[in-house]
C-alpha positions as CSV (number, residue, x, y, z in Angstrom):
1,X,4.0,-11.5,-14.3
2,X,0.1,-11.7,-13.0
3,X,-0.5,-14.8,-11.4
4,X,-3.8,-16.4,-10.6
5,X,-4.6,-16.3,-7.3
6,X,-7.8,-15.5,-5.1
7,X,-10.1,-16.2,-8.2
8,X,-9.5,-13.5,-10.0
9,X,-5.8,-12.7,-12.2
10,X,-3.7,-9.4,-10.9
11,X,-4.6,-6.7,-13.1
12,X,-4.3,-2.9,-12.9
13,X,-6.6,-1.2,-11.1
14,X,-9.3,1.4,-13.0
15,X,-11.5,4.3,-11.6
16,X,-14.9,1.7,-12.0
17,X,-12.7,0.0,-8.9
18,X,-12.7,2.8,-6.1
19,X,-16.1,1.4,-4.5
20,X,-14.7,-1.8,-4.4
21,X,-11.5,-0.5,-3.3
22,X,-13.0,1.5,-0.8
23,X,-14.4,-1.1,0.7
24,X,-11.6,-3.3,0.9
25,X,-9.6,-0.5,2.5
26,X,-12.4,-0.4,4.9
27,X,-12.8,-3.8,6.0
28,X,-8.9,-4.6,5.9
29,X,-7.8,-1.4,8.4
30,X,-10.5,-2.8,10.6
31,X,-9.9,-5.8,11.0
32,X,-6.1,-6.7,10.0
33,X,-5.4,-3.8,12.5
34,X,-6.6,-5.3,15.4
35,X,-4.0,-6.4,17.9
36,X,-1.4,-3.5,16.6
37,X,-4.1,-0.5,16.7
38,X,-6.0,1.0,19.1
39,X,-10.0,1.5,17.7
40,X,-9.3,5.2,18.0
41,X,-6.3,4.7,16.1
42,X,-7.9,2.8,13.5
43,X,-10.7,5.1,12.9
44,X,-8.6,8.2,12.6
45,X,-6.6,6.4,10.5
46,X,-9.5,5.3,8.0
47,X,-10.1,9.5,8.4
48,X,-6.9,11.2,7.6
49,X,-4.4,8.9,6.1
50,X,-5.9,5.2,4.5
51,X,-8.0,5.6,1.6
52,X,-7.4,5.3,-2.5
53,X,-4.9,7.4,-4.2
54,X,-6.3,7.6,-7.7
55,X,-2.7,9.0,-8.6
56,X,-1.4,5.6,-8.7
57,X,-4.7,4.2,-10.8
58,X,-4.1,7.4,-13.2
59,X,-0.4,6.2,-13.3
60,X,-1.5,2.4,-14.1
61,X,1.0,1.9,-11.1
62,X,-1.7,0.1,-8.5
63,X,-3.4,-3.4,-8.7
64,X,-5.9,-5.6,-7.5
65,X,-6.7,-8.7,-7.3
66,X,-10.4,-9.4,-8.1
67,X,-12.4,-12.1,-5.8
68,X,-15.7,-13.3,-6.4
69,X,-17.4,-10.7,-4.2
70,X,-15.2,-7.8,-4.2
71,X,-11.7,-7.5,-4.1
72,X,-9.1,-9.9,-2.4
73,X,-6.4,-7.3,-2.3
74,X,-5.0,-3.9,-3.9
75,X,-1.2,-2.6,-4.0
76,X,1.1,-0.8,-6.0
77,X,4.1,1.5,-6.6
78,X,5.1,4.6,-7.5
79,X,7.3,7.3,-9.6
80,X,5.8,10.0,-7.0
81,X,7.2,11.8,-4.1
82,X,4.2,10.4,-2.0
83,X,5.1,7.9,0.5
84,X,2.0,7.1,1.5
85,X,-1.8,8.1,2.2
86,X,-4.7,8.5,-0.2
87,X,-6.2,11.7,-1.6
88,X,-7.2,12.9,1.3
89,X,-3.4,13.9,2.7
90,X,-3.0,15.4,-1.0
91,X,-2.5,19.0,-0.6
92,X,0.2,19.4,-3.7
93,X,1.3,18.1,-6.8
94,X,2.7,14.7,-6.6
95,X,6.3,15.3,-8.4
96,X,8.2,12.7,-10.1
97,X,10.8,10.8,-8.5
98,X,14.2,10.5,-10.1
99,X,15.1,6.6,-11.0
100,X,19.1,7.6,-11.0
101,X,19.0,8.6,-7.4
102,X,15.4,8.4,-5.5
103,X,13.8,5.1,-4.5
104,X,10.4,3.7,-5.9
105,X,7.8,3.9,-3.5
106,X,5.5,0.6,-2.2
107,X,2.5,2.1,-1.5
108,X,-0.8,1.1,-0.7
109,X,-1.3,-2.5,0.2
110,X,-4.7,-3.8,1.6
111,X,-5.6,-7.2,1.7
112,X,-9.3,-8.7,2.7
113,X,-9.2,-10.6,5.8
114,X,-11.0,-13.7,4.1
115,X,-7.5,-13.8,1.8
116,X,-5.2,-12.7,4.2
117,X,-2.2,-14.5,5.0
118,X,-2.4,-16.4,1.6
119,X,0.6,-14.6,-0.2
120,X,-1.2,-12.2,-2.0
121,X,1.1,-9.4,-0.2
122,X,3.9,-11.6,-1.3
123,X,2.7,-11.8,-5.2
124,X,1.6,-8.5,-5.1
125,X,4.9,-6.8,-3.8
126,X,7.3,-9.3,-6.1
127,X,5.2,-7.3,-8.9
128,X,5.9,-4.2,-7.8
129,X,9.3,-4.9,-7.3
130,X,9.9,-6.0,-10.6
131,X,7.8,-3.1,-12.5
132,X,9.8,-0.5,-10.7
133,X,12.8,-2.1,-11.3
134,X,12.0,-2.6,-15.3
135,X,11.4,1.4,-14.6
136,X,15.1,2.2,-13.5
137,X,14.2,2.0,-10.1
138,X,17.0,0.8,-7.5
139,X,15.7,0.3,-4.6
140,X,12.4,0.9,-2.7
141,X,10.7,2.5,0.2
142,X,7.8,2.3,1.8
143,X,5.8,3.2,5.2
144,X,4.5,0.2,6.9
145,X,1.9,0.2,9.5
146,X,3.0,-2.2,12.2
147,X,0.7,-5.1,10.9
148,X,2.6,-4.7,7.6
149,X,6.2,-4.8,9.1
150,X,6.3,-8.7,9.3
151,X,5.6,-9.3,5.7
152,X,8.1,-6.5,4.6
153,X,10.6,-7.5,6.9
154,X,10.2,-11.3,5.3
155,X,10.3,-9.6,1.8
156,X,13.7,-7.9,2.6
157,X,12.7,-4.5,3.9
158,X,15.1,-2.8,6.6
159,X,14.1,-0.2,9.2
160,X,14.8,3.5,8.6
161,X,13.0,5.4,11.1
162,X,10.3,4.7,13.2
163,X,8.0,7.1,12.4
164,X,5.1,7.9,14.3
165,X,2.3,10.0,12.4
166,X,0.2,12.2,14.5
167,X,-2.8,13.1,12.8
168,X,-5.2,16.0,13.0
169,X,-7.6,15.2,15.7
170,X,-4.3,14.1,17.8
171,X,-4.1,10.6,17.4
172,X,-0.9,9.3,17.2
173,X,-0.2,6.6,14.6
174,X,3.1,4.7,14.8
175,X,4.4,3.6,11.5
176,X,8.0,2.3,10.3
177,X,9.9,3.6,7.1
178,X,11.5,0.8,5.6
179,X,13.6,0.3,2.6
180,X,15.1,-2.0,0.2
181,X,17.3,-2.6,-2.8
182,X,16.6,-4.3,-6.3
């Protein structure tokens, strides 16, 4: 179900993206952030927990939308235990989830700030939706940073737990488990 959107068509993402990608995590944390995040908070946050999980490009589970100078926006799902964070919280194998009783996990989603608030999130996450449920997937879960709880929320999402991350140099991060069925 790729739709057309931000010049570019939804496609999965490949390895030849992570500098783009990079970027786009980069430039989104920074500046969708502001307002929720403190600047310490979002740079310890760029440091220990945001960055590209090539688990989910090696699983042909994550997507981007391609714009005319980068990328517009990047998301996905996955079959792994991992709720979130990129490589650099990877310590372990990433096991397999079980479709008959574990939820699907949203993980992931960074969009530019020239394309926010445009429905890409919205686009991006109905795909994800549908791919883990054509997976066996019953419902999802996710973590949200607080300026993804809105969109989640209007997507469906519940509250879990409020789940505050405190990361190694001591900054605390708060974040919100949420869930959903499909």
């Amino acid at each position: 179900m790729p739709s057309r959107k931000a010049g570019g068509d939804l496609r999965p993402a490949t390895q030849s993206d992570l500098p783009a990608l990079c970027a786009l995590i980069d430039v989104s944390v920074r500046e969708l952030s502001r307002g929720f995040y403190s600047s310490a908070q979002i740079e310890s946050a760029l440091r220990y927990v945001f960055g590209a999980d090539t688990q989910l490009i090696a699983d042909n589970t994550y997507f981007v939308f391609p714009a005319p100078d980068g990328l517009a926006a990047a998301g996905g799902w996955s079959k792994r235990r991992t709720l979130f964070g990129g490589d650099q919280m990877k310590a372990a194998v990433d096991s397999l989830l079980d479709p008959a009783t574990d939820a699907a996990r949203i993980r992931a989603f960074y969009v530019h700030p020239a394309h926010a608030r445009k429905g890409l999130g919205r686009l991006m996450l109905e795909h994800c939706s549908a791919a883990a449920h054509a997976a066996g997937f019953g419902r999802l879960e996710l973590m949200s940073t607080m300026p993804g709880v809105p969109l989640y929320t209007a997507m469906g999402f519940a509250t879990i737990e409020e789940s505050p991350l405190t990361m190694p140099d001591g900054v605390e991060l708060p974040m919100v488990r949420m869930g959903k069925s499909i």
